[in-house]
N, CA, C and O atoms as CSV, one atom per row, in Angstrom:
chain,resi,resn,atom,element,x,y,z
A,1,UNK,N,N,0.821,-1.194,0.000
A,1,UNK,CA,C,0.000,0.000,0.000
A,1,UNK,C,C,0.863,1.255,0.000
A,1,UNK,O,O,0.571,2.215,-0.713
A,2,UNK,N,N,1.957,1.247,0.823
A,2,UNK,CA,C,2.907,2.642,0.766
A,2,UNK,C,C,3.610,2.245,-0.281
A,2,UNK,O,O,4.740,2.720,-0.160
A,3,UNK,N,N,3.514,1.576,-1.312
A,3,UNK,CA,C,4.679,1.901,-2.454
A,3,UNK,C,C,3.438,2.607,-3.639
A,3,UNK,O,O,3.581,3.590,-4.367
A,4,UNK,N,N,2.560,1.943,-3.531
A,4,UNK,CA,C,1.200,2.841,-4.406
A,4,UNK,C,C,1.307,3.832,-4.292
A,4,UNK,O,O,1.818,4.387,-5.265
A,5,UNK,N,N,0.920,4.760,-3.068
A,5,UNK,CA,C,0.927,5.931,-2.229
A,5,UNK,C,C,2.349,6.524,-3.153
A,5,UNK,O,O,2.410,7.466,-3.943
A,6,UNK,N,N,3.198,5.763,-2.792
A,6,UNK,CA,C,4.489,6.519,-3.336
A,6,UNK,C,C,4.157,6.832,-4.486
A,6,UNK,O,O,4.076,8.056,-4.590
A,7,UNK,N,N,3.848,6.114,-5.711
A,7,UNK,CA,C,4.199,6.003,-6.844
A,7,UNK,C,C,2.822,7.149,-7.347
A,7,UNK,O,O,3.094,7.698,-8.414
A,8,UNK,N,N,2.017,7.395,-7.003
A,8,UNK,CA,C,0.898,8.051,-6.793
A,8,UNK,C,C,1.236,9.661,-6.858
A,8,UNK,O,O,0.884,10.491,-7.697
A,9,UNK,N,N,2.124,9.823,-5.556
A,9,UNK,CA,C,2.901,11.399,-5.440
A,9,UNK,C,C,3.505,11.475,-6.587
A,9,UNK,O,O,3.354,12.471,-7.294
A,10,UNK,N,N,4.325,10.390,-6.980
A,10,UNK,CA,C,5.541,10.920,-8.070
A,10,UNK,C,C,4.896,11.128,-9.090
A,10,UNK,O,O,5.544,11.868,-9.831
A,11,UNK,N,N,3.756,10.795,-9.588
A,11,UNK,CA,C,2.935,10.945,-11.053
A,11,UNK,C,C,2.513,12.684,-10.407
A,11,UNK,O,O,2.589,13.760,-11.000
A,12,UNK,N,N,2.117,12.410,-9.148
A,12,UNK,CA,C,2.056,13.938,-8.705
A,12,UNK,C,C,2.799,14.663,-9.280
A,12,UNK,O,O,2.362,15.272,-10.256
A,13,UNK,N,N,3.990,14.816,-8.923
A,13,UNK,CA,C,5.191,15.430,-9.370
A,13,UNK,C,C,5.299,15.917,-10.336
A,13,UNK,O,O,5.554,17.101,-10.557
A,14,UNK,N,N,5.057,14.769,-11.326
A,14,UNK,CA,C,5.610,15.013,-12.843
A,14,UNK,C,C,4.546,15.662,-13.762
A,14,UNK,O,O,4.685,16.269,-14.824
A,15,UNK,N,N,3.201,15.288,-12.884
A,15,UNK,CA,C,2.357,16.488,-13.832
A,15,UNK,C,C,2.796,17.962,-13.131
A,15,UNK,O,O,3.062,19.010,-13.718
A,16,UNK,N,N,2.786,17.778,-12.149
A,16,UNK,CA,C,3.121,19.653,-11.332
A,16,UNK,C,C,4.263,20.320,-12.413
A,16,UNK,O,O,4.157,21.483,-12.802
A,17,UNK,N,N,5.467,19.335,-12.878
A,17,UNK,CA,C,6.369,19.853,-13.850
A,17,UNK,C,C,5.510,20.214,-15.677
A,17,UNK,O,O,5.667,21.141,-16.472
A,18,UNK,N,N,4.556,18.862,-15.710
A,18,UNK,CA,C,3.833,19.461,-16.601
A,18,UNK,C,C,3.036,20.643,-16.966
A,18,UNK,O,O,3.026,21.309,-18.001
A,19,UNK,N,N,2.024,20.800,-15.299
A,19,UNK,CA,C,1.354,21.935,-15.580
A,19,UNK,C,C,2.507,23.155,-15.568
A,19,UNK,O,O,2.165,24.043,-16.349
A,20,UNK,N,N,3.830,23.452,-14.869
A,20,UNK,CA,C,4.716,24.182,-14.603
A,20,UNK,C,C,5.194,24.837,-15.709
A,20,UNK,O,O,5.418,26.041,-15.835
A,21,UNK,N,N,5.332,23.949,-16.496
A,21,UNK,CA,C,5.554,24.146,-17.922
A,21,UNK,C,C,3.941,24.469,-19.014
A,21,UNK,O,O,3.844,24.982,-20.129
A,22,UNK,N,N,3.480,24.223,-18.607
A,22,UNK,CA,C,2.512,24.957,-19.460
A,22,UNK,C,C,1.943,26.006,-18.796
A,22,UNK,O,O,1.061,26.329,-19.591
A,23,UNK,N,N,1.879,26.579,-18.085
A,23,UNK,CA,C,1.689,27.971,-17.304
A,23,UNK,C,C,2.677,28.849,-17.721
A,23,UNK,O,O,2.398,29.993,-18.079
A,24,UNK,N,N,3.991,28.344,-17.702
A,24,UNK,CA,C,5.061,29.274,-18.574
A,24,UNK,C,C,5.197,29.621,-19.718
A,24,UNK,O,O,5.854,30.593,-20.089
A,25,UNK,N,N,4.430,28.666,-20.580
A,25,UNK,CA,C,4.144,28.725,-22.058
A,25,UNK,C,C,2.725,30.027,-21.785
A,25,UNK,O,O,2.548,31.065,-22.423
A,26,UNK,N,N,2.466,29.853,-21.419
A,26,UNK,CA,C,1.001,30.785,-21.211
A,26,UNK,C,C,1.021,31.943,-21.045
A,26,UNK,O,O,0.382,32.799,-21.655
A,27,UNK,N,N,2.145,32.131,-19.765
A,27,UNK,CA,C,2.143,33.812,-19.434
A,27,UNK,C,C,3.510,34.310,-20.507
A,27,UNK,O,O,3.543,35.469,-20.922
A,28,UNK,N,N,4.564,33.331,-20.872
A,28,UNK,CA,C,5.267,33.932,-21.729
A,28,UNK,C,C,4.527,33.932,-23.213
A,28,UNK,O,O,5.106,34.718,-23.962
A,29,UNK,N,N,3.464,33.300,-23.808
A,29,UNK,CA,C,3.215,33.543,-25.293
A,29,UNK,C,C,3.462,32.815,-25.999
A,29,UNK,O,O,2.788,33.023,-27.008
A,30,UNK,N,N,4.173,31.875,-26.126
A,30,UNK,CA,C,5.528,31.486,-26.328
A,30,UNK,C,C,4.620,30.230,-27.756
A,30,UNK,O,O,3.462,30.204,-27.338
A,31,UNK,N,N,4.645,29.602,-28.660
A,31,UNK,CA,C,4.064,28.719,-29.373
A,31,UNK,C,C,5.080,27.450,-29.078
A,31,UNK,O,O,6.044,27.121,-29.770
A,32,UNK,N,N,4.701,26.950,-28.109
A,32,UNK,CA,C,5.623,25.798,-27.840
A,32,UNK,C,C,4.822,24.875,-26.543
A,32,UNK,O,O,4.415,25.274,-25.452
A,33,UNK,N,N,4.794,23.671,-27.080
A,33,UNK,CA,C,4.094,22.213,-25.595
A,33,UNK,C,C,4.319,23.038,-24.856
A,33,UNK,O,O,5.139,23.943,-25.008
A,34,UNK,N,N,3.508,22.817,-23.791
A,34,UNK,CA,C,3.834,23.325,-22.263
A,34,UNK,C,C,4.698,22.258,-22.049
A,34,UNK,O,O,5.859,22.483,-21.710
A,35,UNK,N,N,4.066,20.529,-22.285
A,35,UNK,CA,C,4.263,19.893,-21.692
A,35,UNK,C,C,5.478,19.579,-22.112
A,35,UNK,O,O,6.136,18.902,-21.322
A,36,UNK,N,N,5.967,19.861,-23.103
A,36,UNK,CA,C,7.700,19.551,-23.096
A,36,UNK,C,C,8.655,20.730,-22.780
A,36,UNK,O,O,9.867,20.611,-22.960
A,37,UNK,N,N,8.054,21.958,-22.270
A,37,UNK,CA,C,8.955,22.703,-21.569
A,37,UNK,C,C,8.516,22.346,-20.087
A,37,UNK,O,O,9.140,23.060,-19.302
A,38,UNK,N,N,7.751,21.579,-19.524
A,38,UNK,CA,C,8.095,21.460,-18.112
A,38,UNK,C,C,8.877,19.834,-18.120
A,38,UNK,O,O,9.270,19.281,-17.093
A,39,UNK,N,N,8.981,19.280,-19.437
A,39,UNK,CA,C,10.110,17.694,-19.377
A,39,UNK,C,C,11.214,18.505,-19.296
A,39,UNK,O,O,12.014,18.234,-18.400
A,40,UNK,N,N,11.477,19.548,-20.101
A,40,UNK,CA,C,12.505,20.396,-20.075
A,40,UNK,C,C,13.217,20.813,-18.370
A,40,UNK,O,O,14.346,20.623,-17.917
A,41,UNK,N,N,12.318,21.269,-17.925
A,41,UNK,CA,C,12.227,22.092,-16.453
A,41,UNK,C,C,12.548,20.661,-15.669
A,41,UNK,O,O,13.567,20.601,-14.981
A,42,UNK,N,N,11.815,19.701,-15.761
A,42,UNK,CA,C,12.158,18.348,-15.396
A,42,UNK,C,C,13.955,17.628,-15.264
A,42,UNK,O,O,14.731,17.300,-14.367
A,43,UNK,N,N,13.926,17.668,-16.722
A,43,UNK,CA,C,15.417,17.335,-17.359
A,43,UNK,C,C,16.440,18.317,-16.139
A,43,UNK,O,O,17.226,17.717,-15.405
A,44,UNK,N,N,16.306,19.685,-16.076
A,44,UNK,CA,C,17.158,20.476,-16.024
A,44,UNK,C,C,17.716,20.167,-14.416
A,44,UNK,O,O,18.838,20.003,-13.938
A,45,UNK,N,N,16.256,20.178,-13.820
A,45,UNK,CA,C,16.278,19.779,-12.231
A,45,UNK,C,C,16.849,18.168,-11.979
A,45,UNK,O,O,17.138,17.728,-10.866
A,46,UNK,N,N,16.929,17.508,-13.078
A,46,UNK,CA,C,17.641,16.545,-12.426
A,46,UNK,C,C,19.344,16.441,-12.508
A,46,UNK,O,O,20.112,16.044,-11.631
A,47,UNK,N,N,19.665,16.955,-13.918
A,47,UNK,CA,C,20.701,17.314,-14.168
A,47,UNK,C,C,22.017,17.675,-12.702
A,47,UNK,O,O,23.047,17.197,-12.226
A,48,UNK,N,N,20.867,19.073,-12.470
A,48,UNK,CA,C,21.498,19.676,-11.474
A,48,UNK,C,C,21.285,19.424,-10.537
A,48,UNK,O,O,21.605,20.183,-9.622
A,49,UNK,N,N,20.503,17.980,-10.244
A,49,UNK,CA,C,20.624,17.370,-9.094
A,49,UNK,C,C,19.878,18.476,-7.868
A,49,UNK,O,O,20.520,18.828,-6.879
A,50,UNK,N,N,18.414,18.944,-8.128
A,50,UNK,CA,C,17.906,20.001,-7.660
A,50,UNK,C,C,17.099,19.525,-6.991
A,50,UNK,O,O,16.745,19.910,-5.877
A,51,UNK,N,N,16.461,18.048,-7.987
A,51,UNK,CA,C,15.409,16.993,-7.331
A,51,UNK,C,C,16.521,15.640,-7.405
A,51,UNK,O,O,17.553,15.894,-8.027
A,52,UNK,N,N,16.441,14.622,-6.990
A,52,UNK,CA,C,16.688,13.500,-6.827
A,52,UNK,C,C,16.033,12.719,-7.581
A,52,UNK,O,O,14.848,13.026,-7.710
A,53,UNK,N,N,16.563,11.352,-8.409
A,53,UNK,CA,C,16.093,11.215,-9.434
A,53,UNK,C,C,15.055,9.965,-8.145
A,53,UNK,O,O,13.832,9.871,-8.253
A,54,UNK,N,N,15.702,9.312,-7.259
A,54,UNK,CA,C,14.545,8.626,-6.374
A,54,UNK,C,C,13.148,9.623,-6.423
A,54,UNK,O,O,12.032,9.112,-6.326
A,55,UNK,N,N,13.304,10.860,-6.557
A,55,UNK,CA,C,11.582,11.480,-6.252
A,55,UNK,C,C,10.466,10.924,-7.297
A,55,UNK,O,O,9.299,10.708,-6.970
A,56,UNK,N,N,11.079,10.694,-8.810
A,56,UNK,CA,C,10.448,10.257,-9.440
A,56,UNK,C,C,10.324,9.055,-10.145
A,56,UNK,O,O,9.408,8.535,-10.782
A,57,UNK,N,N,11.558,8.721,-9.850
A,57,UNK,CA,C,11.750,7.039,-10.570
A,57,UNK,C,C,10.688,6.004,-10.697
A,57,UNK,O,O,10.547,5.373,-11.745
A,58,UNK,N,N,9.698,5.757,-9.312
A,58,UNK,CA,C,8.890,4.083,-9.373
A,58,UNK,C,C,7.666,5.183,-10.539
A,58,UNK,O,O,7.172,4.654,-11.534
A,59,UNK,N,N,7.444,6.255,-10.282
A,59,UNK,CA,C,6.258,6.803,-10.883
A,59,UNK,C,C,6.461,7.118,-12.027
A,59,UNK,O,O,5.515,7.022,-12.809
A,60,UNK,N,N,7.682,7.570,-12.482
A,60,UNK,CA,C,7.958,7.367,-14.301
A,60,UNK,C,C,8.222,6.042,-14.683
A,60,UNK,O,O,8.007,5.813,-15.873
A,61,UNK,N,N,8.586,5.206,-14.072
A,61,UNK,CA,C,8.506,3.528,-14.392
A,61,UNK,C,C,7.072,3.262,-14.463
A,61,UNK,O,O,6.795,2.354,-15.247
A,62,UNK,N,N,6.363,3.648,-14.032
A,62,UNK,CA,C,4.892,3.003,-13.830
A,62,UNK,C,C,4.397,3.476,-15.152
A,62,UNK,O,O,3.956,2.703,-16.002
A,63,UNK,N,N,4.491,4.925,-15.324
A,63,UNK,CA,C,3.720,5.506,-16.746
A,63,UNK,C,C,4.516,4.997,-17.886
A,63,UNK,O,O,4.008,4.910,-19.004
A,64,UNK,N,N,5.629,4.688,-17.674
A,64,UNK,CA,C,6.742,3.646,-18.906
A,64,UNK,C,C,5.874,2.372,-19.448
A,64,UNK,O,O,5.735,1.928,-20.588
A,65,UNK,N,N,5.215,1.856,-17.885
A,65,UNK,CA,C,4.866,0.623,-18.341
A,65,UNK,C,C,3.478,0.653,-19.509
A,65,UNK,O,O,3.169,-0.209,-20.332
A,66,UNK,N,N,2.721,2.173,-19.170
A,66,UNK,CA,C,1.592,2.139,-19.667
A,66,UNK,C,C,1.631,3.136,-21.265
A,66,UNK,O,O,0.637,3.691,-21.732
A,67,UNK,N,N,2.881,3.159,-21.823
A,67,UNK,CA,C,3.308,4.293,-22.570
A,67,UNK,C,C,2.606,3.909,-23.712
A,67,UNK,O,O,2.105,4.808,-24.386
A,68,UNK,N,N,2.445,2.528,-24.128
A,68,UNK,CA,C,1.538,2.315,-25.387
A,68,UNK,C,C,0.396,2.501,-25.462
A,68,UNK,O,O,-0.113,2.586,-26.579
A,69,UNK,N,N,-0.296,2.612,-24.432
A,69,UNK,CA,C,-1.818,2.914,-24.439
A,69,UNK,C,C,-2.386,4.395,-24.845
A,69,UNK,O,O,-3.416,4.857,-25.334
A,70,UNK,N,N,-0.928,4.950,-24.286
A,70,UNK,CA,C,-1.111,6.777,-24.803
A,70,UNK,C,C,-1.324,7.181,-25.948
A,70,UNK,O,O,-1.894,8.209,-26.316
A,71,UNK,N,N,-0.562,5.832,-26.906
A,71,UNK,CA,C,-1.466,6.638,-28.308
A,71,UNK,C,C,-2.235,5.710,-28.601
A,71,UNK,O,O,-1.706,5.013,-29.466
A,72,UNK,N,N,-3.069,5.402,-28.360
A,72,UNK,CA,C,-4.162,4.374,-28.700
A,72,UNK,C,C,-5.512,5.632,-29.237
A,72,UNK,O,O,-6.214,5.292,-30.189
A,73,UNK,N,N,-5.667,6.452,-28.841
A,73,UNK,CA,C,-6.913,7.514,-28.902
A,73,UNK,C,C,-6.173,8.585,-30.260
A,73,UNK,O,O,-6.842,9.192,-31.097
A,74,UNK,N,N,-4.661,8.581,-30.162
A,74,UNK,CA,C,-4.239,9.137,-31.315
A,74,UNK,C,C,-4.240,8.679,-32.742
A,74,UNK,O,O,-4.316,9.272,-33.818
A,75,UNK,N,N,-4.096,7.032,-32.276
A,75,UNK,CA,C,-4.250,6.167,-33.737
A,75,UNK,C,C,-6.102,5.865,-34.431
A,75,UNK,O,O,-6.572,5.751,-35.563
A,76,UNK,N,N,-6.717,5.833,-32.924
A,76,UNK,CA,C,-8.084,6.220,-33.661
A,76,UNK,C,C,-8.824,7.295,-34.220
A,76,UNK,O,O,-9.749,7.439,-35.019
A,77,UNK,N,N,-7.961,8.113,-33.396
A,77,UNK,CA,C,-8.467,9.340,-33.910
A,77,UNK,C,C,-8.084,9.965,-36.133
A,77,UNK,O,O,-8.562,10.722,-36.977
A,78,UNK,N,N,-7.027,9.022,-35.986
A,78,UNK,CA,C,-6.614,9.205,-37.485
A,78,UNK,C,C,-7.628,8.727,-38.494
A,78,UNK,O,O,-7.804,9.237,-39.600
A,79,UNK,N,N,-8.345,7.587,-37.945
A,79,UNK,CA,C,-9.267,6.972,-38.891
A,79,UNK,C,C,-10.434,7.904,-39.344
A,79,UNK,O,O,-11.236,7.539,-40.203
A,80,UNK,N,N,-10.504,9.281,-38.651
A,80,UNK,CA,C,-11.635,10.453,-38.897
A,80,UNK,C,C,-11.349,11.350,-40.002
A,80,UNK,O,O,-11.906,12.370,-40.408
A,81,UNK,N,N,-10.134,10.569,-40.452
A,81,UNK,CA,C,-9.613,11.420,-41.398
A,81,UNK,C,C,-8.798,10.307,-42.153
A,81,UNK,O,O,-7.714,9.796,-41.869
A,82,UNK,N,N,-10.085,9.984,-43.726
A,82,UNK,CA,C,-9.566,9.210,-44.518
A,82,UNK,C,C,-8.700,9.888,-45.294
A,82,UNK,O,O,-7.850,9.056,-45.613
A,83,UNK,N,N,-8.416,10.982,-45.805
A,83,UNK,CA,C,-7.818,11.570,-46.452
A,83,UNK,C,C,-6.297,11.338,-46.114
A,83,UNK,O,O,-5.592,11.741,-47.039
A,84,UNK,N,N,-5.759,10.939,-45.324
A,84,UNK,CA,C,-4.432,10.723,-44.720
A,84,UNK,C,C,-4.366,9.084,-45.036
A,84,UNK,O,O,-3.410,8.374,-44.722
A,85,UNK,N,N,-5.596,8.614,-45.735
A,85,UNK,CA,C,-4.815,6.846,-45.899
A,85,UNK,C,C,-4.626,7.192,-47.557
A,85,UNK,O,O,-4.539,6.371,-48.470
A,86,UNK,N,N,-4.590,8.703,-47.646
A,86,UNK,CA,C,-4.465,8.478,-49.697
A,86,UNK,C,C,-2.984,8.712,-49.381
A,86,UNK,O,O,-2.438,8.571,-48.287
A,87,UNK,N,N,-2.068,9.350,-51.313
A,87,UNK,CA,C,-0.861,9.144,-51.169
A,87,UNK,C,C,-0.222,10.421,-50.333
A,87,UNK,O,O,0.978,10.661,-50.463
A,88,UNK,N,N,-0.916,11.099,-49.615
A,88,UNK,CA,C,-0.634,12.173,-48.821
A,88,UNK,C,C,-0.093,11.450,-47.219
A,88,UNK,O,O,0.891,11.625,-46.500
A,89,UNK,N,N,-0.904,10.874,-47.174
A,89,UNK,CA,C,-1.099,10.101,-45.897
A,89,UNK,C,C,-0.014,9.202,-45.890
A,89,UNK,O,O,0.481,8.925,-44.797
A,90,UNK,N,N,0.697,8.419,-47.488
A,90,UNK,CA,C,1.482,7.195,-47.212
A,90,UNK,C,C,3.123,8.094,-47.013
A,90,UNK,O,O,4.066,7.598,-46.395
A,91,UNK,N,N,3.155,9.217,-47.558
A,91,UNK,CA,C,3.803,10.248,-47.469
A,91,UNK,C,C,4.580,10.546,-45.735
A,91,UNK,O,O,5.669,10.475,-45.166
A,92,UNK,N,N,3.232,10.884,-45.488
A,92,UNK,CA,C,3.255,11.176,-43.974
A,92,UNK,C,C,3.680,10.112,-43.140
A,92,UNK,O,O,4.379,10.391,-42.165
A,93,UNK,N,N,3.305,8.710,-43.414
A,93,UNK,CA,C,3.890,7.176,-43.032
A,93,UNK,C,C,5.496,7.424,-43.491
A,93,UNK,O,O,6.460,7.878,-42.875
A,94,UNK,N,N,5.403,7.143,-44.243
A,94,UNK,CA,C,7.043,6.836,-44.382
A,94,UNK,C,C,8.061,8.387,-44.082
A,94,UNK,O,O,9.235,8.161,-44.373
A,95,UNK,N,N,7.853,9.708,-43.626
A,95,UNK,CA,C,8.495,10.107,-42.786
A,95,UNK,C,C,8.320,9.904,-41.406
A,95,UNK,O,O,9.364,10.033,-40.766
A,96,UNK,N,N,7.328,9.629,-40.759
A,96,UNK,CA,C,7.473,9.080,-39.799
A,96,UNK,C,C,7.851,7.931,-39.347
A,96,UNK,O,O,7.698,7.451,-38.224
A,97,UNK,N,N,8.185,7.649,-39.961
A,97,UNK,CA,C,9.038,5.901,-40.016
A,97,UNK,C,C,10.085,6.495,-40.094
A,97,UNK,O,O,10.708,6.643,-39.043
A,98,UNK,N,N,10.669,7.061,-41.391
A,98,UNK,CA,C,12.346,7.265,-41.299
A,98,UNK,C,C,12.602,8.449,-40.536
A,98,UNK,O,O,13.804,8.706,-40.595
A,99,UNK,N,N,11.703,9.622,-39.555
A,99,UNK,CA,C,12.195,10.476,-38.697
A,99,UNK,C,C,12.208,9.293,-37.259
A,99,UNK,O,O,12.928,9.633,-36.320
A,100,UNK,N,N,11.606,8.263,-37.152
A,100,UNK,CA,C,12.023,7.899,-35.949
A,100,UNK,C,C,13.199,6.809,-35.636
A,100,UNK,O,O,13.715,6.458,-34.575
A,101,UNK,N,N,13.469,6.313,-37.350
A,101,UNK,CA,C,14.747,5.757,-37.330
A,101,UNK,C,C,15.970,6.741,-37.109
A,101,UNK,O,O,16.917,6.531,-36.352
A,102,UNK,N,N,15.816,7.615,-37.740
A,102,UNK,CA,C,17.355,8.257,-37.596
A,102,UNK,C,C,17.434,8.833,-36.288
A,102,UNK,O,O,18.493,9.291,-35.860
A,103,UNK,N,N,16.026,8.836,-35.420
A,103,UNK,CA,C,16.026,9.187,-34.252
A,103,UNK,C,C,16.412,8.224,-33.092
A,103,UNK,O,O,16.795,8.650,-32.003
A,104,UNK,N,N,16.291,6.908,-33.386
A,104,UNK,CA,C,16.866,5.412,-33.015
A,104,UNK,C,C,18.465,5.817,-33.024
A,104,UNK,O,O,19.093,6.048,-31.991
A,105,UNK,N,N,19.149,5.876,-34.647
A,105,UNK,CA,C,19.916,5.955,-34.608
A,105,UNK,C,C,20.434,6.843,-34.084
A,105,UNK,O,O,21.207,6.314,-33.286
A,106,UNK,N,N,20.490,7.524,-34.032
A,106,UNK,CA,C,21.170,9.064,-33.673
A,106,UNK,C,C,20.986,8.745,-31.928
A,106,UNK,O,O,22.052,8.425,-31.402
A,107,UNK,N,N,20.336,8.770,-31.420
A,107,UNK,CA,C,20.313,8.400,-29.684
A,107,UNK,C,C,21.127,7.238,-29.394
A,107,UNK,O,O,21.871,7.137,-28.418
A,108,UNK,N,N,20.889,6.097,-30.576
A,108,UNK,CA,C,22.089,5.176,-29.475
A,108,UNK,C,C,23.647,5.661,-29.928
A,108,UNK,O,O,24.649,5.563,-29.220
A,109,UNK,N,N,23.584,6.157,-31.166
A,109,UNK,CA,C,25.178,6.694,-31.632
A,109,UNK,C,C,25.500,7.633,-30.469
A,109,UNK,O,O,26.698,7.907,-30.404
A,110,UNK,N,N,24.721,8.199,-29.526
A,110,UNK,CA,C,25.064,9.351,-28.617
A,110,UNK,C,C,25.194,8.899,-27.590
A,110,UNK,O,O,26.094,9.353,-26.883
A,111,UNK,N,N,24.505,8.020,-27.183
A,111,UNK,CA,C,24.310,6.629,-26.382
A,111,UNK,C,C,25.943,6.046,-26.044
A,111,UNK,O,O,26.487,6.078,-24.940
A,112,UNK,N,N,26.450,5.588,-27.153
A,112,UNK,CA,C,27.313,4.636,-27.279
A,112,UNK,C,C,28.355,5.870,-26.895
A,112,UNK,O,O,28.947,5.762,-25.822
A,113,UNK,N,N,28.536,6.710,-27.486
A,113,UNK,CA,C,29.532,7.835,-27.745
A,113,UNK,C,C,30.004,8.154,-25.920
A,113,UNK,O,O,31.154,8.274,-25.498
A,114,UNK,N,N,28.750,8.227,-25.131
A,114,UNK,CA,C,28.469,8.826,-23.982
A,114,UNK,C,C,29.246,7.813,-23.050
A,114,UNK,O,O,29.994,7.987,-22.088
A,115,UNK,N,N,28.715,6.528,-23.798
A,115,UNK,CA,C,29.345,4.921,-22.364
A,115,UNK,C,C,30.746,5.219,-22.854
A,115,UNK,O,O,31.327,5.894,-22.005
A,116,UNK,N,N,31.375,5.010,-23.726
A,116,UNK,CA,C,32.678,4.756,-24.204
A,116,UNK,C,C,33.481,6.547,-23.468
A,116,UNK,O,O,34.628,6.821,-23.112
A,117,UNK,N,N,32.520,7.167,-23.507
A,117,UNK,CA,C,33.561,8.443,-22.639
A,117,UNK,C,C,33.213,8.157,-21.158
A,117,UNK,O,O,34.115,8.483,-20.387
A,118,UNK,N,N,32.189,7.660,-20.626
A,118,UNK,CA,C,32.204,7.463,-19.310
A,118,UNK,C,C,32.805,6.312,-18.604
A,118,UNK,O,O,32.909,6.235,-17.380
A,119,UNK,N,N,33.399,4.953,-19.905
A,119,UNK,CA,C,33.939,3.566,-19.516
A,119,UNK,C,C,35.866,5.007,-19.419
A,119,UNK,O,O,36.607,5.229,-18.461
A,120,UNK,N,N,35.896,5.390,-20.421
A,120,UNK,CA,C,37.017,5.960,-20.259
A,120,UNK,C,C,37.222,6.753,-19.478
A,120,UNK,O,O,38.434,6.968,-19.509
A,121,UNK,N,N,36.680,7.454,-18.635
A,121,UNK,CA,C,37.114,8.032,-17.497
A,121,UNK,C,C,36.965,7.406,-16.194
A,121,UNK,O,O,37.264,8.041,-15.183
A,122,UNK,N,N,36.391,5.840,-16.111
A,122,UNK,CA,C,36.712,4.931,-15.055
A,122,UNK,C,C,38.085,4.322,-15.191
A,122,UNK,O,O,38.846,3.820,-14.363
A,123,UNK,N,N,38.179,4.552,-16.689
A,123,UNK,CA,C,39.451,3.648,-16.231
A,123,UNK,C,C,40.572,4.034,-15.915
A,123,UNK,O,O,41.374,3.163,-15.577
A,124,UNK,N,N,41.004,5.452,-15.916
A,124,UNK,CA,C,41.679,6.065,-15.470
A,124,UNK,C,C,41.794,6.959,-14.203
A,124,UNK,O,O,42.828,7.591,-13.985
């Protein structure tokens, strides 16, 4: 029951960074997610070790586990719009296919780049 409770606050948390970030988008104007300038605001605070990454860990693991269901209402929602299964639509498929490969690639190349400088400064 207290690890629920826990995991409960930390979803707390991470929307408070969400709404945080979209309140800033709001009073600044700004044409940009709220919700990825408060991942931003998120990112930054852990970085600098401002929050502890224990504050949020079991509760971003939990929404990890449920991450496919999030677009489930996005993929139905496409079917309201046949016009995107013509060759406009197959268009739109295959960059989104090859923007999330090179996005694969490109993260583990940064990935890899990152272990091999951090294996090298253990070993010395």
């Amino acid at each position: 029951m207290k690890k629920y409770i826990r995991i409960v606050l930390q979803i707390f948390i991470l929307y408070l960074f969400s709404l945080l970030g979209s309140f800033i988008v709001q009073i600044l104007h700004i044409k940009f997610p709220g919700s990825i300038v408060g991942l931003l605001l998120l990112l930054g605070c852990l970085y600098f070790k401002i929050i502890p990454i224990q504050l949020i860990r079991e509760g971003a693991g939990f929404l990890l586990g449920f991450l496919a269901l999030f677009f489930v209402p996005s993929t139905v929602g496409v079917m309201n719009y046949p016009e995107l299964l013509s060759i406009s639509g197959v268009l739109l498929v295959l960059s989104v296919i090859v923007s999330t490969l090179a996005t694969i690639s490109i993260t583990g190349l940064v990935c890899q780049y990152l272990e091999s400088k951090q294996s090298g400064r253990d070993v010395q």
